[in-house]
C-alpha positions in Angstrom: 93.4 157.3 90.3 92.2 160.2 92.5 91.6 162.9 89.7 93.3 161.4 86.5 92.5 164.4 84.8 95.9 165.6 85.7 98.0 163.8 84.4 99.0 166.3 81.5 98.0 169.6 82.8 100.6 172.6 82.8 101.1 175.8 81.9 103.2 177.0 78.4 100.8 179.4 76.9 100.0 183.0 77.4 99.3 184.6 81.3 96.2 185.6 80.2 95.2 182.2 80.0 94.9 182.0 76.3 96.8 179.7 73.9 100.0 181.9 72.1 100.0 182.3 68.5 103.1 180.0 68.0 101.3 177.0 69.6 98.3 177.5 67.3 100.6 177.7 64.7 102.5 174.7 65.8 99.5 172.6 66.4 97.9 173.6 62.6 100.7 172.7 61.4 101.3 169.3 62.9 97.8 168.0 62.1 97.2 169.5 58.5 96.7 166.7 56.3 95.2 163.0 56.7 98.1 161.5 57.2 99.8 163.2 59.9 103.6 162.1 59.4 102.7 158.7 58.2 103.5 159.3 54.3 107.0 160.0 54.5 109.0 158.0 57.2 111.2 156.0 54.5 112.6 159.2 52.8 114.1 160.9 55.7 110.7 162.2 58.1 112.3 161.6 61.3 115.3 163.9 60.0 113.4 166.1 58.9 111.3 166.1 62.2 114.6 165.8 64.3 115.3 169.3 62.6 111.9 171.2 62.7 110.1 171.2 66.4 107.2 172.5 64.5 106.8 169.2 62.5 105.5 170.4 59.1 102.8 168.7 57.6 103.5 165.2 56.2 101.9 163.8 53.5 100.3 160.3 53.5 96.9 158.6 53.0 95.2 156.9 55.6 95.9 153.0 55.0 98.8 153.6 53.3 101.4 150.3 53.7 104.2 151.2 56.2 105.7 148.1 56.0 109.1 149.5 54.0 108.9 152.7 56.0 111.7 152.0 58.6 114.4 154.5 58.9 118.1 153.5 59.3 119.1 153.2 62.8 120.7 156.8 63.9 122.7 155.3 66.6 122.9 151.8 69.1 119.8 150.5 70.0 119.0 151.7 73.7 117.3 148.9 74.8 119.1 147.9 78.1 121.4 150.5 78.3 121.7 151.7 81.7 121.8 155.1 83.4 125.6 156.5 84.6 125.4 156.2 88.3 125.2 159.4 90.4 124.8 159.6 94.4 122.7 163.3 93.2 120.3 163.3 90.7 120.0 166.7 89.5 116.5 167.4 88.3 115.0 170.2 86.0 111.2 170.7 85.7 109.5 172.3 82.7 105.9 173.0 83.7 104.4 174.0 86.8 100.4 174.1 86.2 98.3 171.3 87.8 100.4 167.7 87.5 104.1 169.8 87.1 103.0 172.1 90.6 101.9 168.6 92.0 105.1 166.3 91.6 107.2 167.9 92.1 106.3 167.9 95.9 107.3 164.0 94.6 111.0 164.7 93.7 111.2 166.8 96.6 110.2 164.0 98.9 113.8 161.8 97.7 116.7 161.7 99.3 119.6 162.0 96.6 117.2 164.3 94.7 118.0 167.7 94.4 115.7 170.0 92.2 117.5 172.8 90.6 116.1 174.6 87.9 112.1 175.2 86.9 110.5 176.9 84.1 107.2 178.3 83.6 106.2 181.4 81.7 103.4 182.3 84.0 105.7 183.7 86.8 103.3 182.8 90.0 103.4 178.9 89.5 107.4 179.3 88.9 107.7 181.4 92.5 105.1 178.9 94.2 107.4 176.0 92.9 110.3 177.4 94.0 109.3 178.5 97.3 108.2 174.4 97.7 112.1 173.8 96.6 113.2 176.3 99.4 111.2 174.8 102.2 111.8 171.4 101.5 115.8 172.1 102.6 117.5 172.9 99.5 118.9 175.7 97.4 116.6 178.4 95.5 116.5 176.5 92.5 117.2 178.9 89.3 113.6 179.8 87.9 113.1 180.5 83.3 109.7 182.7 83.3 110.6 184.8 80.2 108.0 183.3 77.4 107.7 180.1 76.5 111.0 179.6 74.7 112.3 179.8 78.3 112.8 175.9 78.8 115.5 176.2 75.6 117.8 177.7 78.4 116.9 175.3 81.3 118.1 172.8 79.1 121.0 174.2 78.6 122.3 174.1 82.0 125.6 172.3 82.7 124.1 170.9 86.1 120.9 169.2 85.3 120.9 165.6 84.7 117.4 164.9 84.1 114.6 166.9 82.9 110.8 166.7 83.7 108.4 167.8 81.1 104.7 168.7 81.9 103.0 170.7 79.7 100.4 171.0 76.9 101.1 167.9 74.6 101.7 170.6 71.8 105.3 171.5 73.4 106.2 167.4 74.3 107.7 166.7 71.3 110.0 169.7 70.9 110.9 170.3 74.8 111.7 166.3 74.8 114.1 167.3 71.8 115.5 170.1 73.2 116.5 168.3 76.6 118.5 165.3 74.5 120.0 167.7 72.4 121.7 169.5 75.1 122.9 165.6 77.1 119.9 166.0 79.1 118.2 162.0 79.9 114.1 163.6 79.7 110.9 162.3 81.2 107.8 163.4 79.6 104.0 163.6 80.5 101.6 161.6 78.0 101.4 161.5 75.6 105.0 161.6 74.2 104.4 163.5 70.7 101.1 164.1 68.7 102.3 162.5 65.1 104.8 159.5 63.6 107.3 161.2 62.5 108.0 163.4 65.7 108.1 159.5 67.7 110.8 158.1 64.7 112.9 161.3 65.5 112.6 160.8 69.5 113.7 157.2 69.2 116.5 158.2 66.3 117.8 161.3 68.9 117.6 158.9 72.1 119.8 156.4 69.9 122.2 159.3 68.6 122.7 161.2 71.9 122.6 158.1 74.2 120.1 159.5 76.6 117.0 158.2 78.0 113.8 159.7 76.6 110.8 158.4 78.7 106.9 158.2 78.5 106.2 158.6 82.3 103.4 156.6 82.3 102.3 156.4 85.9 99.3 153.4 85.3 102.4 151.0 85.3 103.1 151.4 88.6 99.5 151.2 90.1 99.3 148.1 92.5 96.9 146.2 90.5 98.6 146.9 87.9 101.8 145.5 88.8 100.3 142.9 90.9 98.6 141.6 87.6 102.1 142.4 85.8 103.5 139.9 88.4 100.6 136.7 88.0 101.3 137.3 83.8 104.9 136.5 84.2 104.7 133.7 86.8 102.0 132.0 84.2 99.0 132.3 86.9 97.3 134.0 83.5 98.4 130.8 81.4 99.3 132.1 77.7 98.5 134.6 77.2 95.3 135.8 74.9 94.1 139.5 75.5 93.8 142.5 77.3 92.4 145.6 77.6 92.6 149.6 79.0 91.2 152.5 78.7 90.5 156.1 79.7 87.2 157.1 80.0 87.1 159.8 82.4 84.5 162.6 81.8 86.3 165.8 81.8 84.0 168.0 80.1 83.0 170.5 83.1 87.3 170.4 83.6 87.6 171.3 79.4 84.9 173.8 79.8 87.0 175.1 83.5 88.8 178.7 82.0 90.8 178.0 85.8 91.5 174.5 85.5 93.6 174.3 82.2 96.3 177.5 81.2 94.0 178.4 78.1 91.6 175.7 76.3 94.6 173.8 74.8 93.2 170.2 75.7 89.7 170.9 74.4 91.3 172.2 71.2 92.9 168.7 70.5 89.4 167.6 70.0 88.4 170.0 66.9 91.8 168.3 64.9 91.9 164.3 65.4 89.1 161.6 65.8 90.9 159.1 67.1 92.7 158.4 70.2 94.3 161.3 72.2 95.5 159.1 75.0 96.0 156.1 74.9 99.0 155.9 77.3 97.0 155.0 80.7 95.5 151.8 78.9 97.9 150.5 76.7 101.1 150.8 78.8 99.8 148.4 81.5 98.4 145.8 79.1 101.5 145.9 77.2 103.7 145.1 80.1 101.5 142.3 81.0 102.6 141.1 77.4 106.2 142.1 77.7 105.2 144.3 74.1 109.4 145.2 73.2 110.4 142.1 75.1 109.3 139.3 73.1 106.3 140.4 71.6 105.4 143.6 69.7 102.1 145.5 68.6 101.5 144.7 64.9 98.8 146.7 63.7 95.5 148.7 65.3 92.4 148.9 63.6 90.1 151.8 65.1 86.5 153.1 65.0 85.1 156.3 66.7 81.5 157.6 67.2 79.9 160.3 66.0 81.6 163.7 68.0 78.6 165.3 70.0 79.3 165.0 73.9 81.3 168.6 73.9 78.4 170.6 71.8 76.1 169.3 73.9 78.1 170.3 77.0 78.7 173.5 75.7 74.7 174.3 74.6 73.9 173.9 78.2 76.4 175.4 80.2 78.3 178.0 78.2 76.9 181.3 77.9 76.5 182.7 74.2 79.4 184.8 72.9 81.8 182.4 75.2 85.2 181.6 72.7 84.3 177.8 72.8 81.3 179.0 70.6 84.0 179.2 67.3 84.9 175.7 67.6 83.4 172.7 65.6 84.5 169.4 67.3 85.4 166.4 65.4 86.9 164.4 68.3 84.9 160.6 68.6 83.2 160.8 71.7 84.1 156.9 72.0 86.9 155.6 69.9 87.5 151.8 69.8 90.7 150.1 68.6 92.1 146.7 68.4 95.9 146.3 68.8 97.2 143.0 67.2 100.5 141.4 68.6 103.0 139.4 66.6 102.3 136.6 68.9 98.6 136.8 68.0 97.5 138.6 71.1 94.5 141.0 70.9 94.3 144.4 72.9 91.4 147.0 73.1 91.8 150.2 73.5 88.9 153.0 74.4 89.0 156.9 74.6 86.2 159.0 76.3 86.9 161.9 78.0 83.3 163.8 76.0 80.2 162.2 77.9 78.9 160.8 81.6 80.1 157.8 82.7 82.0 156.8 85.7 86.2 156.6 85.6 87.2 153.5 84.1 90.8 152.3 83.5 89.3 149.0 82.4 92.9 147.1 83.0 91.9 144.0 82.3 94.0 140.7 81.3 93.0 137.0 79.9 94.8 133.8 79.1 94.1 129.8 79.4 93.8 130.0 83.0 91.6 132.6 83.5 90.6 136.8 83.6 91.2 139.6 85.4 89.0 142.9 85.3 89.5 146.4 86.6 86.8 148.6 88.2 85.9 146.8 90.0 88.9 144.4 90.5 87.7 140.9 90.0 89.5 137.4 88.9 88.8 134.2 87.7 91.5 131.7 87.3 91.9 128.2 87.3 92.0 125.9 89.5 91.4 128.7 92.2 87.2 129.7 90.9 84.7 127.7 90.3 80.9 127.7 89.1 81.8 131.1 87.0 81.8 132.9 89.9 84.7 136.1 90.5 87.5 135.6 93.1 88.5 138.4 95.7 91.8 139.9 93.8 92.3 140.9 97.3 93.5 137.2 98.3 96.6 137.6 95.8 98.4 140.1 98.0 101.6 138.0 97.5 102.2 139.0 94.4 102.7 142.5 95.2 105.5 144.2 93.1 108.9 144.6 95.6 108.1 148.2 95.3 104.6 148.3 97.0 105.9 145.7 99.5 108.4 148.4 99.9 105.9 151.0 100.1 102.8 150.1 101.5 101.2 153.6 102.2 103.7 156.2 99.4 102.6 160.0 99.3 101.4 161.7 96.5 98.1 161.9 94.1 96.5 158.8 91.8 96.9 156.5 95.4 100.8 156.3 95.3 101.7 155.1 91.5 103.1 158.9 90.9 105.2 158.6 94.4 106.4 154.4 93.3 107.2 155.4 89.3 109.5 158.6 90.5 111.1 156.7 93.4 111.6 154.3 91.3 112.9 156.1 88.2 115.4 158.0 90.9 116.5 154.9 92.1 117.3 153.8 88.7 119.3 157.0 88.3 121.1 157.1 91.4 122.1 153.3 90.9 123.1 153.0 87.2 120.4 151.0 86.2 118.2 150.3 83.1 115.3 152.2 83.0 111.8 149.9 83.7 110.8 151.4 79.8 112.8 153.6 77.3 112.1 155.7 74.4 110.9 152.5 72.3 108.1 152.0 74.6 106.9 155.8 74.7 106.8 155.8 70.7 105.0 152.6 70.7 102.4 153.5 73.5 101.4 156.6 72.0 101.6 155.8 68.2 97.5 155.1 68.6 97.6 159.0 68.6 97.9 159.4 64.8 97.1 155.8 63.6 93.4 155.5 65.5 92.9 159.0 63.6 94.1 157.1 60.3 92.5 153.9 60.9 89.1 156.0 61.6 89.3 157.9 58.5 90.1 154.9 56.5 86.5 153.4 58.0 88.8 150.9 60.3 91.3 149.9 57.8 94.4 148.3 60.0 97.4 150.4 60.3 100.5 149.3 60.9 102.2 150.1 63.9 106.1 151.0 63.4 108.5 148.2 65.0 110.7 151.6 66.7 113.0 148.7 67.8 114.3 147.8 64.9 113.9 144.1 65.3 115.3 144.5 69.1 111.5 143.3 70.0 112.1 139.9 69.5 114.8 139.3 72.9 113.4 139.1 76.1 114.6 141.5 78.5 113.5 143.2 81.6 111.2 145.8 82.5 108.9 147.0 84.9 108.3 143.6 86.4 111.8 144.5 88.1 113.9 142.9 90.7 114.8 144.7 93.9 118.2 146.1 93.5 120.8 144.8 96.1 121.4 147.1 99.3 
């Protein structure tokens, strides 16, 4: 990726570049206690989250057995349910700041892709945006810049079909809520939601209102990634074993940036969880290599986290005393570790480090009975192919391109073209009536390391279990990102 930093950035705090009192207050209160909405899923937590976008404060020890905590189904599962075909997709974008101002040059770049509404409260991103929509051919899209309730009413419009969410992670949850509420299908930055009970309610309110409510993971579209995706399924991997992904991506001079992020709302994450904040980029990959919701599923994750001392240190030597990041005490582990176990027996490692120098690392990395892949820098070994432990040139296994870089040799956009291939292709999807590559089941299960690595770290590494959000629907094979090419 060319600056992965952006993959969450927007703007839904004050002008001045300070985080509102509500999203203090709604970030307080969705972290207070240990076990952050993992106490209380079996007596009626995902209503109760469904109901409150705030997300009060759920009880719960760390370690506690989740094993009964399964809610009754809301609605039919929405596993393989496909889009209603439309010629026009009718798009709605809720953030404007760095990744929001940036795709939607993306969206704009589609035929059969109108834009038509946008919503930011600071008022200079929203005319910016909406002077891109104006040039690129289409109608002055209708713009919500009054406060940050604004998006309530976007939603509400009778001629959006899909809504794009890219904020702070604070607002996810309720602005993914909001869109299915009001028949909206919604596709939201990572992570999803910041606790359990918020990712039970998404899946029970996708079920319930039969729309789509998508993790837009972009790292599942990357060409190695799906060139990887591609080997795994044809058996060039042999079975399967374990995998790995990551993002460690320094962004301390970027937390410490008072222009880069609207207000300090990402390094404020770090004085309220130790364990992992985003786990998306990582595990999303890996668990499409494993078809995790199509005959496997993640079991459990068991996570550890160094001590928290990369931002301090940051801040001692660049910020200047009386500077506001001078009140905060951060608890985030610089490095957190976690191992994901599958039902098939399959092992994947997670890591988090955004808090001290290294170079960007994805990790991406894949092995079975035949042989390994590894990510930065792309290497393989598989059988019969390498011999004498030496790597193979991944470059040599072109052919198995995905359809869609085959399609798309040289796409627009940031992060080398996996933005421009996952909106195409979620458009495409759309505009065809077709099941979407991954559904709300996969965005709860991708980001449940949010709350469980902080669990698992308090509870010195005890295993946690990972909800089964499918309801048993896991265990039948069934399609997803490893796609075929729709007919002309």
């Amino acid at each position: 990726m060319n600056d992965a930093a952006q993959q969450n950035p927007g703007t839904a705090d004050g002008d001045d570049g300070s985080v509102s009192r509500r999203s203090v207050l709604r970030t307080t209160a969705s972290v207070a206690g240990a076990g952050l909405g993992l106490g209380t899923l079996g007596t009626g937590a995902a209503a109760a989250a469904e109901s409150d976008a705030a997300g009060g404060a759920a009880g719960g020890a760390p370690g506690e057995d989740l094993a009964a905590a399964t809610p009754p189904r809301r609605g039919p599962t929405m596993a393989g349910v496909p889009f209603e075909r439309r010629s026009t997709v009718r798009v709605g974008i809720i953030g404007l700041g760095n990744r929001g101002g940036s795709m939607i040059d993306l969206f704009l770049a589609l035929s059969g892709v109108q834009v038509v509404a946008l919503c930011d409260p600071v008022k200079a991103k929203t005319e910016s945006a909406a002077a891109k929509v104006v040039k690129a051919g289409q109608p002055a899209p209708a713009v919500y810049t009054n406060g940050e309730d604004d998006y309530e009413n976007l939603c509400k419009r009778g001629d959006v079909d899909f809504v794009y969410v890219a904020t702070p992670w604070d607002f996810h949850f309720a602005m993914a809520k909001t869109a299915m509420l009001n028949g909206k299908h919604v596709g939201v930055e990572c992570p999803i939601a910041m606790r359990l009970d918020e990712l039970w309610a998404l899946v029970d309110l996708s079920e319930r209102t039969r729309r789509h409510c998508m993790q837009l993971e972009n790292c599942c579209y990357g060409k190695n990634e799906m060139r990887v995706l591609r080997m795994a399924h044809a058996g060039r991997f042999g079975d399967l074993l374990h995998g790995a992904g990551a993002y460690n991506h320094d962004l301390r001079g970027l937390m410490f940036d008072p222009d880069y992020y609207e207000g300090p709302w990402r390094r404020l994450w770090h004085t309220r969880l130790r364990g992992d904040l985003y786990p998306n980029h990582g595990f999303g990959p890996v668990s499409n290599y494993m078809d995790i919701n199509r005959g496997d599923r993640a079991v459990s994750i068991s996570s550890f986290g160094t001590p928290a001392l990369g931002l301090a240190e940051y801040r001692k030597a660049h910020m200047p005393p009386g500077d506001p990041s001078w009140k905060e005490t951060y608890i985030e582990s610089d490095r957190t570790i976690s191992l994901v176990q599958t039902a098939k027996g399959r092992v994947i490692r997670l890591e988090h480090d955004v808090s001290t120098p290294h170079p960007y690392s994805r990790i991406n990395s894949l092995g079975g009975t035949k042989g390994v892949f590894e990510d930065y820098p792309e290497r393989i070994y598989l059988e019969p192919d390498h011999t004498n432990d030496q790597w193979g040139d991944f470059a040599s296994y072109a052919e198995w391109d995905h359809w869609l870089w085959k399609e798309h040799s040289n796409p627009p956009g940031g992060h080398g073209g996996m933005d421009y291939i996952m909106v195409f292709r979620l458009m495409q999807c759309m505009q065809l009536g077709l099941v979407p590559d991954f559904d709300v089941y996969d965005a709860a299960t991708w980001t449940a390391p949010v709350p469980l690595s902080h669990a698992s770290i308090r509870a010195k590494g005890a295993p946690q279990q990972i909800p089964d959000f499918t309801r048993g629907e896991w265990s039948k094979s069934r399609s997803g990102v490893d796609s075929a090419k729709p007919a002309a």
